[in-house]
N, C-alpha and C positions, 0 to 999 in steps of 0.2 A: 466549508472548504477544507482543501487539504494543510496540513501542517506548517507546507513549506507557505501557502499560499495567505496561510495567519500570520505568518513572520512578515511577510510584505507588508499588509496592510496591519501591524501594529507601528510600522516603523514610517509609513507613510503619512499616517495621523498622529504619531509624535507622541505615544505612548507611551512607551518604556524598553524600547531595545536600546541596546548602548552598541557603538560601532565608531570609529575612528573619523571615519569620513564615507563610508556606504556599508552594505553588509551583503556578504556572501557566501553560500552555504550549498556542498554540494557530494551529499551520501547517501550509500546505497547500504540495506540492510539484507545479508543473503541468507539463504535456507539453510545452507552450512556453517554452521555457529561459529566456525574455527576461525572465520573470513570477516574483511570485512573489506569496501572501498571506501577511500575519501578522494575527492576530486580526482576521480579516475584512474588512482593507484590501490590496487589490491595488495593487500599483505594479512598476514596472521595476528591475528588479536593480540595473539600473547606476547607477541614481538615489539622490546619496548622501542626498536631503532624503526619497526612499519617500512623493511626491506621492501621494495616493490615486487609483486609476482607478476611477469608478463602474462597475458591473458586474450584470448580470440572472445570477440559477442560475437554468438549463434544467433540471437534475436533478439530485437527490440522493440516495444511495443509504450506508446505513448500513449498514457490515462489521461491526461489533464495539462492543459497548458495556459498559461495565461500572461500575458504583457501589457505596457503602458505606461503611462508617467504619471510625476504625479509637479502642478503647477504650485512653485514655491518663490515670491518674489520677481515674478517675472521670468525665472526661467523653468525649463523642465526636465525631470530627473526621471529618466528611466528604469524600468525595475520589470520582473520575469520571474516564473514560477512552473515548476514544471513537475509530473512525478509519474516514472514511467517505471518498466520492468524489464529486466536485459535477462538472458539464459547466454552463460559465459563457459571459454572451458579453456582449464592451465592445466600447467604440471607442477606436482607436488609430491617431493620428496619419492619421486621414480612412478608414481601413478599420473596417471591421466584422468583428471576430474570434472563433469560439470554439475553448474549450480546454478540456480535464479536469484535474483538480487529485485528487490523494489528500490527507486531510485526516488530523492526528492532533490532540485535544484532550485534554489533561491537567491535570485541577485536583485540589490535596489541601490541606487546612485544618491540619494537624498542624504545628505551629512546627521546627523544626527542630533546637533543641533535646531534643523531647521524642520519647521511643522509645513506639511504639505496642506495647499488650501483648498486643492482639487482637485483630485485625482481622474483619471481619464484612462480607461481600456481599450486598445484599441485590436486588441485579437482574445478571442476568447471559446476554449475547446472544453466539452466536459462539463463545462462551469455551469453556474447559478447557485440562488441558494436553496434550503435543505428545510422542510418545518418539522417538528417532534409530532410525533403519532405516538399514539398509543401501543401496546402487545397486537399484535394480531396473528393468527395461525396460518400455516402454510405445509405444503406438502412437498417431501423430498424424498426421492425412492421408495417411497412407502412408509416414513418415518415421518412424523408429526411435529412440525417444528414452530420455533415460538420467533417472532422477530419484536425484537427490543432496539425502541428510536429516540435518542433523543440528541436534538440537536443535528448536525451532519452525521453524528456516530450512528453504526449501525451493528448489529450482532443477530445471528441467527443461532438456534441456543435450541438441543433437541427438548422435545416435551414430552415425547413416547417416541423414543427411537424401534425402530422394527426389528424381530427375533436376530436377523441377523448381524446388527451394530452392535445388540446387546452382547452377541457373540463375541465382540469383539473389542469388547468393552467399553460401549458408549453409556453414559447412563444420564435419566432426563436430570437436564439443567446444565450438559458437556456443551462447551460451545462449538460449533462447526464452521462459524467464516465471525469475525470480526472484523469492520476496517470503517471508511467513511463512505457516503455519499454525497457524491459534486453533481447538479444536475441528477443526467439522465445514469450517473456511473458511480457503477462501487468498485472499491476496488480496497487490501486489505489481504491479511492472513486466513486461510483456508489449514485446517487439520484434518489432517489423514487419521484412523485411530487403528492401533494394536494392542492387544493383548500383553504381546508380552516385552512392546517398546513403548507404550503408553498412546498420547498426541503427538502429533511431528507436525511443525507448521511448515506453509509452503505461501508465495506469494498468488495470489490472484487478482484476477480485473476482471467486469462484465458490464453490462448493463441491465438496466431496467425500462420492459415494455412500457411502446404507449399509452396501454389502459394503467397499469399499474399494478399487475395482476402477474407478473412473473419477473423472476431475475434470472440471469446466467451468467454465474462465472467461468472462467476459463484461468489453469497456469498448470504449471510442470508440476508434478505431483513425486513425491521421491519413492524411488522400491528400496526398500533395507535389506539389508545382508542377516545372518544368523549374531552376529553380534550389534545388529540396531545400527550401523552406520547406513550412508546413504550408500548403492552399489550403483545407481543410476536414477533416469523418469522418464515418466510417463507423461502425455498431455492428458490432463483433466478437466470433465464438464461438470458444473452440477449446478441443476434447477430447481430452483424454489418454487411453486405455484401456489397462488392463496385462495386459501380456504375459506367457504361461508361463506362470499358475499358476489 
């Protein structure tokens, strides 16, 4: 499961999160390094006051959701999990910018003293669990790629990129998407590659077919300027199909 969705259930079954009285957690990590949200306020990284920058969401798109309680001494403490992807656009210092941000939110009601005896789901998007596979090969635009699983992590990682990534400086063992899988969905960092601005990551989400035999991601892909900054994006696709079997 997702990150935010391990924080829940560590705190559920009375593991080792520490928290006052419930815990709640809700940030977004953007393509634009400079930025960053917590609980729905954007500001500059470097900024040690986290000034709020106001900001319009162009899109949002929900990866994974999940809710429910968990039964502790007779009563029940609710708790939520969620990790989605927004495309936003502010202004910054007399430009007009947008960016993608992956979102994770986690909230749970259960004091941190007290051990949940039972937990209970009672809405659940995305979800299930994930089993470790081995290497296996897959094909992407003509490029040869290796997918590495263990656990929910997931990594597509080129193996013989094609003349033209080489072009552009992929070389085998460059990773091309990193992130998890919940269920039927991945979702996770996607890299763009250049020459002469190296990797640029970007957020994406997709799924995986019913047979098991293909993925598709989908997320805003950034175009760079002549000095490597973002100047805009693009929506991007990119499909994995597996090989050999």
């Amino acid at each position: 499961m997702f990150r935010t969705i391990a924080v829940v259930s560590l705190v559920c079954c009375g593991l080792a999160v520490k928290a006052d009285a419930s815990d709640y957690q809700h940030s977004c990590t953007t393509a634009d390094a400079r930025f960053e949200i917590q609980d729905e306020t954007l500001f500059v990284r470097s900024d040690p006051n986290q000034r709020a920058i106001p900001y319009q969401v162009l899109d949002k798109t929900m990866v994974s959701e999940r809710r429910g309680y968990c039964v502790a001494g007779g009563k029940n403490y609710g708790f939520e999990a969620q990790t989605y992807t927004l495309r936003i656009r502010f202004d910054y210092q007399g430009a007009t910018l947008e960016t993608m941000a992956q979102c994770d939110l986690a909230s749970d009601g259960l004091p941190a003293s007290v051990n949940c005896e039972r937990e209970v789901t009672t809405f659940l998007s995305g979800g299930g669990e994930a089993v470790a596979t081995g290497p296996t090969m897959w094909n992407h635009n003509g490029s040869v790629m290796r997918l590495e699983a263990e656990g929910n992590l997931r990594r597509f990682v080129y193996d013989r990129p094609r003349a033209g990534m080489v072009k552009a400086g992929a070389r085998s063992g460059d990773v091309v998407f990193e992130g998890q899988r919940t269920g039927a969905t991945y979702s996770g960092t996607a890299y763009i590659f250049s020459r002469s601005c190296g990797q640029v990551p970007y957020p994406v989400a997709g799924n995986v077919s019913a047979d098991q035999r293909a993925v598709v991601l989908e997320g805003q892909a950034p175009r760079l300027g002549a000095n490597c900054q973002v100047k805009s994006y693009r929506r991007d696709r990119l499909s994995f199909e597996l090989m050999g079997r």
